[in-house]
N, C-alpha and C positions, 0 to 999 in steps of 0.2 A: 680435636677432630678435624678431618680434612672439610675445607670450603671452597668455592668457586669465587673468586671476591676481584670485585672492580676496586683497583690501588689509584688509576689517574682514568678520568674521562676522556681518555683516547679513543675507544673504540673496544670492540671485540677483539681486535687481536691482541691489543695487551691484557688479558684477562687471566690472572693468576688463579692457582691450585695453592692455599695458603692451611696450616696450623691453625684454630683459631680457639677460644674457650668455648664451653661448652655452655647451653643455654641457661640461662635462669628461669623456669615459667614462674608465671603469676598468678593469682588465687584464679583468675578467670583463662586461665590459657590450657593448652592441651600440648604435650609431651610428644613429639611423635620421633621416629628412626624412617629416617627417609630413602627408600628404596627407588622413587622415579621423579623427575623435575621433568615438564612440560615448558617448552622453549615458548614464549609470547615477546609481542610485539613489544610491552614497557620494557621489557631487560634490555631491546637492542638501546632503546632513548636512554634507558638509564645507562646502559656504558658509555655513553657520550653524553649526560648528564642535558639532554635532553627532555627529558621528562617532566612533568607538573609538580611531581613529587622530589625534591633535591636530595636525598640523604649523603653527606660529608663519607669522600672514602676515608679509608678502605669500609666495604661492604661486599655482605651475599648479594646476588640475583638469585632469581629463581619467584615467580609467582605464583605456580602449581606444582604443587607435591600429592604425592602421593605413598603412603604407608603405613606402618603399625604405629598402635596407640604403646608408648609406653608409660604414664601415668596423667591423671585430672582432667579434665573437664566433660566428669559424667559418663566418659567411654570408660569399655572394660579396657584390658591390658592385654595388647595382641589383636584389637578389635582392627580391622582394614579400614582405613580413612584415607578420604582426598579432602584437600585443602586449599587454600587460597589467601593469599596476603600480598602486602606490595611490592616487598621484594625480600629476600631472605633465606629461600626455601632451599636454594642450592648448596645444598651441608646434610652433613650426615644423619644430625639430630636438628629440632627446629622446634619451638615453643612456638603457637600459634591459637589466636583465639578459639576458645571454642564455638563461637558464633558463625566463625567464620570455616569450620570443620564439620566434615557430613559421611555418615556412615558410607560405605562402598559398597555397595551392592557383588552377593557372592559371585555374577555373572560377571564381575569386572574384573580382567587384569591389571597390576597396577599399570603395567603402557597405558592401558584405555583410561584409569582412574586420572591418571595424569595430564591426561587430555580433555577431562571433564571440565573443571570450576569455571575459569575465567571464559574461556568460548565458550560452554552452552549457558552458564549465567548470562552471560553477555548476550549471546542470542535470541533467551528467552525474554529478555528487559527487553530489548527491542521491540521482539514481536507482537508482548503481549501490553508490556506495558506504555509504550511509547508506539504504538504501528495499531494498538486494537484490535490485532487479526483476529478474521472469522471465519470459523471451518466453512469449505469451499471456496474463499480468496483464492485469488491466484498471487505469488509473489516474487519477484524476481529479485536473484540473488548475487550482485557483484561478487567476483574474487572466488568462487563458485567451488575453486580446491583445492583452497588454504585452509588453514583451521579453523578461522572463523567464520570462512565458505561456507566447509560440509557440515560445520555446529547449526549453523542458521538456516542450511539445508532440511537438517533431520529435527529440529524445531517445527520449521516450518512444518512439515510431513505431520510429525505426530500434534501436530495442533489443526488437522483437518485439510490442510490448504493443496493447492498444485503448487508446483514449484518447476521454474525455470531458471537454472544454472548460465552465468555469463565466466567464461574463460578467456584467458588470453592464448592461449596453443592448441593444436588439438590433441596434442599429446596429454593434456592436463581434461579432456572432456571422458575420458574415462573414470576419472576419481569421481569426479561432482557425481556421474551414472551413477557409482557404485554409491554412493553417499545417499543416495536416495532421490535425487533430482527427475521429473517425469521428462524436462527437453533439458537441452546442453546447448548453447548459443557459442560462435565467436562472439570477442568483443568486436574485431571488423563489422561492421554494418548487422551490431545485435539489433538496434532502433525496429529497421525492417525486417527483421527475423520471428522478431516478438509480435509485431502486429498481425502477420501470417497467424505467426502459431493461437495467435486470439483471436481470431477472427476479423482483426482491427478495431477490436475495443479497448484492446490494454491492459494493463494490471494492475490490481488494486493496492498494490502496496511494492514498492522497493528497498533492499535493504543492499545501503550504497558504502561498500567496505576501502574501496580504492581510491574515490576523489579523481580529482583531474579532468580532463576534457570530457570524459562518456557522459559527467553531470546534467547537461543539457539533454543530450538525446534521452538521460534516464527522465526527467521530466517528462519526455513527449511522451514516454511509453507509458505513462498514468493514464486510466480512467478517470472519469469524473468522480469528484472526491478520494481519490486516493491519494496514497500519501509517500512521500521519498521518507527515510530512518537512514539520516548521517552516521555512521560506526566507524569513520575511519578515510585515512589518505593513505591508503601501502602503497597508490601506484608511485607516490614519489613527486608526480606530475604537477602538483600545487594544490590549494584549497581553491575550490571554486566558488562561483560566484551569481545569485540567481539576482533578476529582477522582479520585485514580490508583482507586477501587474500583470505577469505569465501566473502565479496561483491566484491571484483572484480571477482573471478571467478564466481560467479553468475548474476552479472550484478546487483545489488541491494544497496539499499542506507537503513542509519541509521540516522535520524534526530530527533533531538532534537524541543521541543515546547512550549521555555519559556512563554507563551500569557502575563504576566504580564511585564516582563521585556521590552517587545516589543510594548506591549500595550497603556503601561502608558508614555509611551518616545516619540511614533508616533501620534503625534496632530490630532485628527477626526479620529485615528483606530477605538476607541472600536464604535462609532457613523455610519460609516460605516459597520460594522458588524452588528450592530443592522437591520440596514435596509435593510439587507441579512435575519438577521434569522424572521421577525416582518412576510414576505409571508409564511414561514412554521407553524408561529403559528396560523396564520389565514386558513390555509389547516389543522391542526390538528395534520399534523406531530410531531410539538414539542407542548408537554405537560407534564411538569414536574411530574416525580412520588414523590408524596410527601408521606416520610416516617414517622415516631413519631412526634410527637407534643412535645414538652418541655414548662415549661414554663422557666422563666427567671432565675431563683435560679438553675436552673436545667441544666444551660448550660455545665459544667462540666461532669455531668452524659453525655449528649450527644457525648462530646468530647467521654471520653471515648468507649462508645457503638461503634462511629466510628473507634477509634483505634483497638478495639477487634475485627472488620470487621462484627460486628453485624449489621451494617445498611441496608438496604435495599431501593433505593430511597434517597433522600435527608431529612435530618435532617433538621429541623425550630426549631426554639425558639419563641415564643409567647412573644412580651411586652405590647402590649393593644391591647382588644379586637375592 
């Protein structure tokens, strides 16, 4: 069966279309024929063996899949599932826990299926579990229309809250709008944008996806006791750096939101989450923006497009129609 497989930790551009054997599952795993791969941020670390996780190539990428069951783990055969693991899913067929497999919802395409697992898992860990949001929060949402933007965009929404979108162009403030964002900020001078839009109280919670310089000023825009939710450095810019006598004098927290680390360790997390976010997908709240289509050769371009912050929505890879 054809694979998408990292041979040397080069990067995205040396990223082969390989031959490879066909899965083995295991008493606990689930069978599936993969129809869509969801481009995420570990596959670009992992082509350049950057990652937490080291796996020896050759190897798939692919974190999000999306497609039919073809036999075990408790699904019927032909049943629509998306999926999630740490790397792998970029192949035709793919054995994958079934803990970590969740039925698809008939309103989902697999584009959108594929665009589910890992950004709105990840968003909902955040919000709910690491941020404590509370319907009516307001919360402001770095990276605002990338896919892990509009995931923790449309989280945030169906879990009660306002949401205000921070972009870097304004070309990209129409995705966050459609995602469901109620304001859309520049990153230029968001700090003063935000306090306007709050009357100069702030927001109770941020969810801080890029890192870099805006760190600070995402602080000031805190209310008292609110809280900043670490998710990520995409700006490239560096990991920053607070001094903890700005949150005691303010009253405010700084937390970190490994969702995988935590995820994949706590037996029936990600399964319980599902069945949090499965009533927002059926209200309409969450509806994945699905951005380029790729096909499979083409995964690399994608990486890249994502690195460049050209994305918009979530990146798919196409492996059968």
């Amino acid at each position: 069966m054809r694979a998408l497989q990292v041979v040397t930790l080069t990067g995205p551009s040396d990223l082969v279309v390989n031959d490879v054997p066909e899965p083995t599952p295991g008493p606990a795993d689930v069978l599936v024929e993969v129809h869509r791969v969801g481009v995420a941020f570990p596959d670009l670390l992992l082509s350049r063996g950057e990652y937490q996780m080291k796996p020896d190539p050759p190897f798939s990428l692919g974190v999000d899949v999306a497609g039919t069951v073809i036999s075990g783990g408790g699904f019927e055969p032909g049943q629509r599932v998306a999926a999630v693991g740490g790397w792998g899913g970029a192949q035709e067929r793919v054995a994958i826990p079934a803990e970590f497999t969740f039925a698809l919802p008939d309103a989902m395409s697999y584009d959108e299926g594929a665009a589910l697992p890992m950004n709105y898992l990840t968003a909902e860990f955040a919000l709910h579990e690491r941020g404590g949001l509370r319907s009516g929060e307001t919360v402001l949402v770095h990276g605002a229309a990338g896919g892990l933007g509009t995931a923790t965009i449309q989280v945030a929404k169906g879990m009660g809250a306002r949401v205000i979108g921070v972009v870097s162009t304004e070309a990209k403030k129409q995705t966050a709008t459609d995602a469901g964002a109620d304001d859309v900020v520049l990153l230029e001078g968001f700090k003063d944008a935000v306090k306007e839009l709050t009357g100069g109280a702030g927001v109770d919670l941020v969810a801080d996806i890029v890192g870099g310089p805006a760190f600070l000023d995402s602080l000031r825009c805190l209310r008292r006791q609110g809280r900043l939710i670490v998710l990520g450095f995409a700006s490239g810019l560096g990991i920053p750096e607070v001094k903890v006598n700005r949150l005691l004098l303010t009253n405010t927290d700084v937390r970190g939101a490994a969702w995988g680390e935590f995820a994949m360790s706590t037996p029936g997390y990600m399964q319980e989450q599902w069945a949090r976010l499965v009533p927002m997908i059926e209200s309409g709240a969450v509806r994945p923006p699905v951005g380029r289509l790729y096909d499979l050769e083409d995964f690399g371009q994608a990486l890249v497009d994502m690195d460049e912050r050209r994305a918009l929505g979530k990146l798919v890879v196409r492996v059968r129609d």
